[in-house]
Structure formats: structure tokens, C-alpha cells
PAKOL-429129 format. One record per residue (C-alpha): residue number from 1; x, y, z; residue in one letter. Coordinates in Angstrom, 3 decimals. Example, Ala and Ser with C-alpha at 12.3 -4.5 7.8 and 13.67 -1.06 7.14 Angstrom:
PAKOL-429129
PT / 1 / 12.300 / -4.500 / 7.800 / A
PT / 2 / 13.670 / -1.060 / 7.140 / S
***
This chain:
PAKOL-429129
PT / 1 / -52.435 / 44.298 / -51.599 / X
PT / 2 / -54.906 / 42.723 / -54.323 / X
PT / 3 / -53.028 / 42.084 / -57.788 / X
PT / 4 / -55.550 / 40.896 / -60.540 / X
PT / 5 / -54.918 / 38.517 / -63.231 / X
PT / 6 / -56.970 / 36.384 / -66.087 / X
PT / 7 / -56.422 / 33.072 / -66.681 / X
PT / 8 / -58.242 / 32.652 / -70.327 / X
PT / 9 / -60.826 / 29.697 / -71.041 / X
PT / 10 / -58.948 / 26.860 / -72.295 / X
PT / 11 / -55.706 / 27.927 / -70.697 / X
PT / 12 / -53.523 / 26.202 / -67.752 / X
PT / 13 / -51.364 / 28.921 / -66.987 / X
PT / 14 / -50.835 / 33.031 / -66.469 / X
PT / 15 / -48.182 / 35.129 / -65.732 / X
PT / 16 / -48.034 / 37.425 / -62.429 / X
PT / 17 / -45.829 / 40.289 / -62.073 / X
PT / 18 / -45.579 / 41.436 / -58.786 / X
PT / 19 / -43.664 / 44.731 / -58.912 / X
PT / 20 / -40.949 / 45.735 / -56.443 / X
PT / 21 / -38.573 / 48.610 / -56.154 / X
PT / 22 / -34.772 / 48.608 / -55.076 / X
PT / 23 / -34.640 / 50.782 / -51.660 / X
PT / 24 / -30.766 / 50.300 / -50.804 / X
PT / 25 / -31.608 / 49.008 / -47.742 / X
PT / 26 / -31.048 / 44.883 / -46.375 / X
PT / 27 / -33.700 / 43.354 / -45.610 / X
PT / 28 / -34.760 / 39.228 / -44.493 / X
PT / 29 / -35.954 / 37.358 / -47.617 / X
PT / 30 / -39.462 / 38.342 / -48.239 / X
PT / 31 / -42.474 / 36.597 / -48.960 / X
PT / 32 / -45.356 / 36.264 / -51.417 / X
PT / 33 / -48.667 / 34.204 / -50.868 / X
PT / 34 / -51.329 / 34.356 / -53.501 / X
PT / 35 / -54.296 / 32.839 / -53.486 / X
PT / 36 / -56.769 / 31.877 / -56.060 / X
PT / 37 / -60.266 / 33.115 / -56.496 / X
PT / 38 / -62.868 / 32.354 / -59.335 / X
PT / 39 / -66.294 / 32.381 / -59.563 / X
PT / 40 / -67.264 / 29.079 / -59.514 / X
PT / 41 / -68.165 / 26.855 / -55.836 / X
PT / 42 / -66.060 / 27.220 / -53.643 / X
PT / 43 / -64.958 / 30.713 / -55.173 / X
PT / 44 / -61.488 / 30.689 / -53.648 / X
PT / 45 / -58.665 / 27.537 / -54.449 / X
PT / 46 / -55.593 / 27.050 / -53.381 / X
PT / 47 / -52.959 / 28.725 / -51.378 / X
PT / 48 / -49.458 / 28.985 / -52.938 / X
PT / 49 / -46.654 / 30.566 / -51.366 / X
PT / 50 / -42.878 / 31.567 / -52.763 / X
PT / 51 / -40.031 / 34.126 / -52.195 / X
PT / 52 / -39.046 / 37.448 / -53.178 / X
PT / 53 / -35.762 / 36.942 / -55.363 / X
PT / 54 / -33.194 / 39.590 / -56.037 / X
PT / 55 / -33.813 / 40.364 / -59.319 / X
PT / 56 / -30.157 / 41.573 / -60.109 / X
***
């Protein structure tokens, strides 16, 4: 899944949403990775990595 998002010149931060639905069912805690891309050299930055919370 690709998820796009704009970080604006002269800002440090965004906001990512990263949409789930509730299916009833349990499941192991889930995970997210997301890595950066740009377009400067190299294109791509770092790798950052979290968890799916419950959002209850």
C-alpha cells in the first residue's frame, strides 16, 4: 500500500493517517513501516517503524 503525504517547504513535521477498519475479529498487534522518499539524492531516507494501536 502507498499512502502520500506533503511535508511543506520550511516545515519539520506532517501528519499521516493511516486508515483502518474494526473487523470484530483478534488479531496479533500489527505493524506499520513507512519510509521516506523525496526528490532530492538519495531520493529515499529513512526507515521508521511503529504499531497499530486500538483506537478505542
Amino acid at each position: 500500500m502507498s499512502l502520500l503525504s506533503v511535508v511543506p517547504a520550511g516545515q519539520l513535521t506532517t501528519e499521516v493517517a493511516i486508515p483502518t477498519i474494526a473487523d470484530g475479529v483478534t488479531e496479533p498487534e500489527e505493524a506499520v513501516r513507512i519510509q521516506l522518499f523525496g526528490f532530492e539524492e538519495p531520493p529515499v531516507g529513512p526507515i521508521f517503524t511503529g504499531r497499530a494501536e486500538d483506537g478505542s
